[in-house]
Backbone as numpy.savetxt, mean C-alpha at the origin, in Angstrom:
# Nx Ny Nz CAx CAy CAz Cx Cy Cz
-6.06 -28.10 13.17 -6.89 -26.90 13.17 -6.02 -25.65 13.17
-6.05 -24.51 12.56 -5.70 -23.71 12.50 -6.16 -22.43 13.36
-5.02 -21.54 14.30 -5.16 -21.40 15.43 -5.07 -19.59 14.98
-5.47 -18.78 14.77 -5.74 -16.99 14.35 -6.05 -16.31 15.75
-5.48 -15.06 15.53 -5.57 -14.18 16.12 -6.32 -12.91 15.44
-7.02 -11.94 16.26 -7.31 -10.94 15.52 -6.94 -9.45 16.67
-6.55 -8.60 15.90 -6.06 -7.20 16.90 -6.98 -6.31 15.94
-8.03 -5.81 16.24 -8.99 -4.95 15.70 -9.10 -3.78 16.73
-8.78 -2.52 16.73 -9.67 -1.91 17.56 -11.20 -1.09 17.68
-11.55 -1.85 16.59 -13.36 -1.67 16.59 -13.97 -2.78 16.96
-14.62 -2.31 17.77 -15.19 -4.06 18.05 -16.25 -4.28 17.56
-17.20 -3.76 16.49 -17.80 -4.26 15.37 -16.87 -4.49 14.92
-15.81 -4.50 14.05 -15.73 -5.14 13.15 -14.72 -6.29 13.97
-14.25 -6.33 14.74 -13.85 -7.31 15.44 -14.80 -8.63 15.87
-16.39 -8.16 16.22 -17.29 -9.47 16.58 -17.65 -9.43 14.70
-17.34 -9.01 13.54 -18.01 -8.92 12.39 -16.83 -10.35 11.69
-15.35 -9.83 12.33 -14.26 -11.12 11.85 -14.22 -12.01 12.28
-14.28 -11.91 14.02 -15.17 -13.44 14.52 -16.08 -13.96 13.57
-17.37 -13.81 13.23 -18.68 -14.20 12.86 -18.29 -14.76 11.59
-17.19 -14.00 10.96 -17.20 -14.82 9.46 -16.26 -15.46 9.74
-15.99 -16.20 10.55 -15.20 -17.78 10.80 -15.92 -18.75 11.88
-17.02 -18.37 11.83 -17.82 -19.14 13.63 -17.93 -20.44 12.87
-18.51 -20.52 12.14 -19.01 -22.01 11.19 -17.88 -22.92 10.85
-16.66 -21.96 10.58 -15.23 -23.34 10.38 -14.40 -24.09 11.30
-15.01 -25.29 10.97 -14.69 -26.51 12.29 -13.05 -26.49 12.06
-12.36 -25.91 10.95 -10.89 -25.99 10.80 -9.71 -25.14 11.49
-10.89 -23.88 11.79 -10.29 -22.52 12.37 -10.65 -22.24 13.17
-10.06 -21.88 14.45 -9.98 -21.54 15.38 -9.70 -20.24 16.03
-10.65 -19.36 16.74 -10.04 -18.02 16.96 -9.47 -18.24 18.52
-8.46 -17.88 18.66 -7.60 -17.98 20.08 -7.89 -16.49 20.50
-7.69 -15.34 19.91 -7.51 -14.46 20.46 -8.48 -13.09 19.59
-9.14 -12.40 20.32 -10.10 -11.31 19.36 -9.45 -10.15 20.46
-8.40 -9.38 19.98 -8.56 -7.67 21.04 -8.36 -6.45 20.23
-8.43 -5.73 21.35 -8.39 -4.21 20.69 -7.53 -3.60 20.47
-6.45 -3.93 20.82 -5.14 -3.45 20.68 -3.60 -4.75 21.15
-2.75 -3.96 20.90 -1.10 -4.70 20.11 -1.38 -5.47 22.40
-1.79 -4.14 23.18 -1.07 -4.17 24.52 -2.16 -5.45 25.41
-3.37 -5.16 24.71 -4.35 -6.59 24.99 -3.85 -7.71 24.62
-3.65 -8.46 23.53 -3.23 -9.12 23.07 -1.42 -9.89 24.04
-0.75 -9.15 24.64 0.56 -9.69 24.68 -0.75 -10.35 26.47
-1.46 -9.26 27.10 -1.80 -9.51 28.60 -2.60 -10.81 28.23
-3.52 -10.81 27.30 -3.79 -12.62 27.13 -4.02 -13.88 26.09
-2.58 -13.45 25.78 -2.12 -14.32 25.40 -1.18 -15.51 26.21
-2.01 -16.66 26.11 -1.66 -18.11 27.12 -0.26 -18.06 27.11
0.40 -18.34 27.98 1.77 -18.97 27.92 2.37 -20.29 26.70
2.89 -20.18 25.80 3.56 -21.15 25.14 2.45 -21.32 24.00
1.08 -20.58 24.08 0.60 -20.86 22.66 1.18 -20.63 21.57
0.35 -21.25 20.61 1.14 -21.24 19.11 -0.08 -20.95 18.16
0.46 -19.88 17.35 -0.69 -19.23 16.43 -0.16 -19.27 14.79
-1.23 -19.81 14.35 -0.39 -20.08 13.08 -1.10 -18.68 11.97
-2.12 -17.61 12.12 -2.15 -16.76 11.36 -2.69 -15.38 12.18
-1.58 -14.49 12.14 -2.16 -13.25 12.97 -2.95 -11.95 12.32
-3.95 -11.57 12.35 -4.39 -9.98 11.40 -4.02 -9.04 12.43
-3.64 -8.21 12.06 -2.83 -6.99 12.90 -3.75 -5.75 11.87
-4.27 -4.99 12.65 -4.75 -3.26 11.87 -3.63 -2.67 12.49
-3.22 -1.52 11.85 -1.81 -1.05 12.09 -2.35 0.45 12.57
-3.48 1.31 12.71 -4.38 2.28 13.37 -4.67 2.37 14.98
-3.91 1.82 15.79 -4.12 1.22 16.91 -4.25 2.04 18.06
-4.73 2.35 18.88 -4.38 2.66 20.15 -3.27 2.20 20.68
-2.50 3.00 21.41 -0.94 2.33 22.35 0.17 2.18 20.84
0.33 0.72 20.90 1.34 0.54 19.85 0.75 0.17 18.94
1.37 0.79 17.28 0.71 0.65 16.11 0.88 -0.82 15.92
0.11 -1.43 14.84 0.03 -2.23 14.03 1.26 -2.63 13.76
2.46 -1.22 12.60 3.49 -1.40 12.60 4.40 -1.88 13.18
4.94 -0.87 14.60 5.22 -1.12 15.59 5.27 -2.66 16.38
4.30 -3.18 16.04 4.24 -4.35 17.04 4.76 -5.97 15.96
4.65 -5.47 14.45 5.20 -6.18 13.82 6.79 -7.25 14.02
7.51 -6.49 14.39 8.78 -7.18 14.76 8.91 -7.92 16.19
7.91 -7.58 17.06 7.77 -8.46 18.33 6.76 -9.49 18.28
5.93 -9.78 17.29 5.00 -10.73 16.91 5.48 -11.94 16.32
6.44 -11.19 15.14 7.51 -12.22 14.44 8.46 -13.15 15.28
9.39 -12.46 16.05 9.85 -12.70 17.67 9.29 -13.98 18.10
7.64 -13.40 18.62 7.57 -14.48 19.47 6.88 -15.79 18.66
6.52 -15.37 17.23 5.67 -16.44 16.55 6.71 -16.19 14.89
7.60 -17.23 15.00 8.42 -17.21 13.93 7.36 -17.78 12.73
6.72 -18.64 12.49 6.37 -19.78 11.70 5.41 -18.59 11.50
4.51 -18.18 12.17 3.06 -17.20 11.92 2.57 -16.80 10.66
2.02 -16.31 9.99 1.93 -15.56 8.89 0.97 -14.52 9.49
1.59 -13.01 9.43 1.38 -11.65 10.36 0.79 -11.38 8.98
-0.62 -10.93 9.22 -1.03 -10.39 8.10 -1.57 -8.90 8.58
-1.50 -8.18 7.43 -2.13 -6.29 8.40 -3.38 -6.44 7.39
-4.47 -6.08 8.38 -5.77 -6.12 8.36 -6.42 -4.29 8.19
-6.00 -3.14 6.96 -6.07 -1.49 7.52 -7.16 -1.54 6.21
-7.21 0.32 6.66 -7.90 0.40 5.36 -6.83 1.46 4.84
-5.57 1.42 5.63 -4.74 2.59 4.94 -3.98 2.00 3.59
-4.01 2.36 2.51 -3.48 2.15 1.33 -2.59 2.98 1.27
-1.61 2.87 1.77 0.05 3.45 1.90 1.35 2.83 1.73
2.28 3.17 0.66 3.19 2.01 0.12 4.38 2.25 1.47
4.37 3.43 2.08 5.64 3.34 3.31 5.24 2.50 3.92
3.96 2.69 4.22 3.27 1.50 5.95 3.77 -0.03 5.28
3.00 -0.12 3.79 3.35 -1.58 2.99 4.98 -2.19 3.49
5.73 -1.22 2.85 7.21 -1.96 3.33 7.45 -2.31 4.13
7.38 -1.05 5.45 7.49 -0.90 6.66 7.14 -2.31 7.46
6.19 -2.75 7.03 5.47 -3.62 8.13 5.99 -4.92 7.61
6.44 -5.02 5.95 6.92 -6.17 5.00 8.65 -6.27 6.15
9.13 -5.16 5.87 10.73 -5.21 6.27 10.68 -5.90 8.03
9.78 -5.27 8.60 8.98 -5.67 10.00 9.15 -7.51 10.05
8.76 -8.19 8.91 8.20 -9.35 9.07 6.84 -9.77 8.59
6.07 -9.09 8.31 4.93 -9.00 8.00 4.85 -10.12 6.39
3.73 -10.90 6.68 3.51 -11.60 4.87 2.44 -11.17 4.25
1.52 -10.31 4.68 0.57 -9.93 3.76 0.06 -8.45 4.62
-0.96 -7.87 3.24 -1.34 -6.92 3.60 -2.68 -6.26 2.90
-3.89 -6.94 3.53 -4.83 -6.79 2.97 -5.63 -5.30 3.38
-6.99 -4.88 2.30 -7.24 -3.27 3.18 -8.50 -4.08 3.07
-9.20 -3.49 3.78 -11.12 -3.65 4.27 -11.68 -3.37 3.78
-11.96 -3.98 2.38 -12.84 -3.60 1.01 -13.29 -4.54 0.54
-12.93 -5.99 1.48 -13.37 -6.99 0.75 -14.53 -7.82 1.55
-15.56 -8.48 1.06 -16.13 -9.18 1.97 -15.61 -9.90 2.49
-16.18 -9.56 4.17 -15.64 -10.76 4.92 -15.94 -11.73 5.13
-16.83 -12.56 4.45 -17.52 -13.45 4.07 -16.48 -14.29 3.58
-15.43 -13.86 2.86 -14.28 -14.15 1.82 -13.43 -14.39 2.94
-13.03 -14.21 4.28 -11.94 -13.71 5.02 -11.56 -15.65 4.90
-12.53 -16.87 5.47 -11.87 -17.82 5.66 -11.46 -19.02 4.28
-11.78 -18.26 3.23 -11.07 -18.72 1.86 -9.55 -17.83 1.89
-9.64 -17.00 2.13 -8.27 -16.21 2.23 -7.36 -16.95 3.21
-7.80 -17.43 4.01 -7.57 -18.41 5.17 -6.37 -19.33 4.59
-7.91 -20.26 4.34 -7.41 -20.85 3.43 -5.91 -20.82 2.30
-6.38 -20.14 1.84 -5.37 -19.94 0.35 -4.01 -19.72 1.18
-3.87 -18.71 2.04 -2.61 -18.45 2.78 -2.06 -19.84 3.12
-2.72 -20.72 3.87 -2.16 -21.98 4.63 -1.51 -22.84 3.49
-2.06 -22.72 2.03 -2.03 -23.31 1.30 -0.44 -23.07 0.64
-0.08 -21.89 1.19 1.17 -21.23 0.49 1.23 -20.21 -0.50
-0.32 -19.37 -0.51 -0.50 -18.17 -1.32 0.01 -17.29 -0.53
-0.28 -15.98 -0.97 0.04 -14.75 -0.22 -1.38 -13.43 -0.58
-1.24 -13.25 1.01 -2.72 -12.30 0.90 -2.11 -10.84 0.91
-2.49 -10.24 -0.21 -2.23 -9.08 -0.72 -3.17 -8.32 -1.27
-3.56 -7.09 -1.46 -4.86 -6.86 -1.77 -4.12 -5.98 -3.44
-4.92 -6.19 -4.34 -4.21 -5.78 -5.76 -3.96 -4.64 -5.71
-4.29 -3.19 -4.98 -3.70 -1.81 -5.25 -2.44 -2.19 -4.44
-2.20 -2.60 -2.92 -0.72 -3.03 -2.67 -0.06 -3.43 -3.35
-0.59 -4.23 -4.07 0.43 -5.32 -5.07 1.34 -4.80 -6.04
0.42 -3.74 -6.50 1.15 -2.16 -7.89 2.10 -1.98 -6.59
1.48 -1.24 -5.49 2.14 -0.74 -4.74 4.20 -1.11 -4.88
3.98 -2.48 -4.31 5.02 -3.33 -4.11 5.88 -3.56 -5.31
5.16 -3.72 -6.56 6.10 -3.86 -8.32 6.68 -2.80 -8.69
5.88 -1.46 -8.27 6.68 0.28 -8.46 7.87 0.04 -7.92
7.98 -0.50 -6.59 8.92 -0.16 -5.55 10.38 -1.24 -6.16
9.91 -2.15 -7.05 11.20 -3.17 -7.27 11.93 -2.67 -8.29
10.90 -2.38 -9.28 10.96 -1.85 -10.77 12.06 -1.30 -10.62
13.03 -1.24 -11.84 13.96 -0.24 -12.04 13.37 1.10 -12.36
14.04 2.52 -11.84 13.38 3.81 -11.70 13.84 4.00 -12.71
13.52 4.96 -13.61 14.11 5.59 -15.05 13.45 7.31 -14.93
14.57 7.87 -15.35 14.56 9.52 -14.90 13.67 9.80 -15.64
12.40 10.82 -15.31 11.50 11.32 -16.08 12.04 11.61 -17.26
13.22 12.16 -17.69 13.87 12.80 -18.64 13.96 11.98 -20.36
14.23 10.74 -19.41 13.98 9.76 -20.49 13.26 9.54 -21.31
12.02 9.47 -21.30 10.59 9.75 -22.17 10.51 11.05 -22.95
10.74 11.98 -22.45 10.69 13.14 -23.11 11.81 13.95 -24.23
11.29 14.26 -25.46 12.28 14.39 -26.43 12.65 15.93 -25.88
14.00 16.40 -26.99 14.63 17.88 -26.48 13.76 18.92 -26.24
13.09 18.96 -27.21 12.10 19.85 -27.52 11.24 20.07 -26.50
10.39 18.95 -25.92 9.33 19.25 -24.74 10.29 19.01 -23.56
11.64 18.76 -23.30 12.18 19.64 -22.57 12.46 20.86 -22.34
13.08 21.50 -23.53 13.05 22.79 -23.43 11.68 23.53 -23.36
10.31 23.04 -24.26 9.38 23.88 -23.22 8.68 23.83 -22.23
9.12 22.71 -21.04 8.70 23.21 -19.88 10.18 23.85 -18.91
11.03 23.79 -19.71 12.24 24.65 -18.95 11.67 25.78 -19.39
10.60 26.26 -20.24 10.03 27.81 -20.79 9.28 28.44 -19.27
8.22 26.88 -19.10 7.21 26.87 -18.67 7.73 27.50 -17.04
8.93 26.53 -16.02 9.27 26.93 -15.14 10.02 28.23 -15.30
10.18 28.42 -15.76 10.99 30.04 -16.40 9.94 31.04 -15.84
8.09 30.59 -16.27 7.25 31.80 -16.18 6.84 31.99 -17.42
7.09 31.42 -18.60 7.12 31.63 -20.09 5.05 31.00 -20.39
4.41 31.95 -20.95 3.18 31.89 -21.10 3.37 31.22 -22.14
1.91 30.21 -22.68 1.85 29.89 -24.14 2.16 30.46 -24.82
1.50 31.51 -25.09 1.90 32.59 -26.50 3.43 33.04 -26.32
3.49 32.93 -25.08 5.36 33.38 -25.48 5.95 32.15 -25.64
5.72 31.04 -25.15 6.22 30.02 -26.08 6.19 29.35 -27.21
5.18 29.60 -27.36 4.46 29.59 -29.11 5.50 30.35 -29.81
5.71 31.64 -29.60 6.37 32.63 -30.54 8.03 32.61 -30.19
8.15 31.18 -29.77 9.68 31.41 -29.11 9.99 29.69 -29.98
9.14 29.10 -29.64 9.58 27.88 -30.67 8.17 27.97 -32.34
7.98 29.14 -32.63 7.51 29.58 -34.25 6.37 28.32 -34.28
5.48 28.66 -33.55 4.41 27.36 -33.50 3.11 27.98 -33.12
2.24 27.56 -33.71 0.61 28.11 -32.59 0.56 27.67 -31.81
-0.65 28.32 -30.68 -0.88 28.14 -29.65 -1.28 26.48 -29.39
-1.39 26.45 -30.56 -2.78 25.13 -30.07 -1.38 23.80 -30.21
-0.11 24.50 -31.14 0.78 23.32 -31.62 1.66 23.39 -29.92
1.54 24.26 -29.36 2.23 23.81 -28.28 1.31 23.51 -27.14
0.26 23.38 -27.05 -0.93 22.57 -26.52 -0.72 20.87 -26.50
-0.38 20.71 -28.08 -0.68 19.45 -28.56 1.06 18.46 -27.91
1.97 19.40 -27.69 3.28 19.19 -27.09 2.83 18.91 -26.00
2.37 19.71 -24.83 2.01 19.46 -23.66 0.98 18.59 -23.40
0.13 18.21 -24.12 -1.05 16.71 -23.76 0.15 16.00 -23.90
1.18 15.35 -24.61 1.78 14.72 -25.07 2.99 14.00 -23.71
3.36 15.63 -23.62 3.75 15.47 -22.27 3.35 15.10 -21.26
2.13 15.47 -20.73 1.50 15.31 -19.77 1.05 13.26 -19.74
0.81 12.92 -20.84 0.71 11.72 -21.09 1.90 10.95 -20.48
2.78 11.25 -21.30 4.32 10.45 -21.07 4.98 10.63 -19.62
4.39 11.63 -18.16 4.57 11.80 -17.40 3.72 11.29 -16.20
2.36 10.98 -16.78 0.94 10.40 -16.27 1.14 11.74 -14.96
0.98 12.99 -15.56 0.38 14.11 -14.81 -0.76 14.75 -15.45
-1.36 15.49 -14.79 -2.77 16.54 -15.47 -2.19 18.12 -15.50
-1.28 19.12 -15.06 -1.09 20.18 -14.97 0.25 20.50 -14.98
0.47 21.39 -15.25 2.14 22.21 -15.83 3.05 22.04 -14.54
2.57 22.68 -13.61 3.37 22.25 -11.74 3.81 21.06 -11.84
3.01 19.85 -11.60 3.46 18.50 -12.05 4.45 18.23 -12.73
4.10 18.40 -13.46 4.78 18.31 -14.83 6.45 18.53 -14.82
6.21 19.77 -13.94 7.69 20.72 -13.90 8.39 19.82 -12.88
7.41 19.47 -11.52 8.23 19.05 -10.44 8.77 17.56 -10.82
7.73 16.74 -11.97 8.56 15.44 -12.04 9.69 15.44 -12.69
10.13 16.48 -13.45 10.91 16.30 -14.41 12.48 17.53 -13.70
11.89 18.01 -12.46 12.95 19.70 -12.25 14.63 18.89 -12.36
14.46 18.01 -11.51 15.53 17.17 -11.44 16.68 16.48 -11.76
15.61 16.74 -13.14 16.64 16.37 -14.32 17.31 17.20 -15.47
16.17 18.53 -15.59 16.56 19.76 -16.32 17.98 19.99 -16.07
């Protein structure tokens, strides 16, 4: 049988994560509290927990925080963070921590003891905007600069200058609308919406 913990500090949704595991004769809840500092006061001597949900929003010690003393005392565990914060620092943070998954509260919890499941099985519970999260972060970085030819460099070196359309229009012999059609272009190849943007992803490299 498989032996879970839960550290919620709402207790709806804490009796809501109980309830969607009451029916599985496989799973077992050892522990339901409100915080990192409940959890250490009762927790049995020498138990063994084979899947922990941690919310990292906590009263006392965060979620985060309590990550590397969980690991500590439950090597084998699989520490999963249970937030609704969609944040790639907290993501690492709690990954570098020890942490194996990191789901946010968008999903039915109806779903929680197939997820269960799948984990024990040797999946990994990740929720798909983390997941981008986590592939940005491996990816090799490539300087904004790269994408962009000389030309729509030099006109947003116009642009941070202070240089209006029409004075850039009449500075690279183009209409208004042809240096419009430069800047969608840009703005594309940068995945920004506005000239600021635009300027700050790229200042770096000017």
């Amino acid at each position: 049988m498989l032996k879970i913990a839960f550290i919620e500090d709402s207790p709806l949704q804490l009796k809501i994560l109980q309830e969607s595991i009451h029916f599985r004769s496989d799973i077992q809840c050892l522990l339901a509290v409100e915080s990192v500092e409940n959890f250490w006061e009762a927790l049995p001597q020498r138990t063994t927990l084979d899947v922990i949900f941690v919310d990292i929003d906590l009263p006392g010690q965060s979620g985060v925080e309590a990550v590397p003393s969980l690991r500590k005392r439950f090597p084998e565990a699989e520490i999963v963070m249970l937030t609704q914060l969609e944040d790639s620092k907290l993501l690492l943070q709690t990954f570098q921590g020890g942490a194996t998954g990191y789901l946010l509260k968008n999903f039915p919890l109806a779903e929680l003891p197939l997820f269960i499941t799948t984990l024990m099985k040797g999946g990994a519970l990740i929720s798909p905007q983390m997941a981008r999260h986590l592939i940005n972060y491996f990816q090799p970085k490539h300087a904004a600069t790269d994408t962009l030819t000389a030309k729509e460099l030099q006109l947003l070196q116009l642009f941070s200058d202070g240089y209006s359309y029409q004075e850039t229009a009449g500075l690279f012999n183009i209409s208004i609308d042809g240096v419009k059609y430069h800047v969608k272009k840009i703005y594309s190849k940068l995945n920004v919406n506005n000239k600021v943007d635009a300027i700050r992803a790229i200042k770096s490299n000017i």
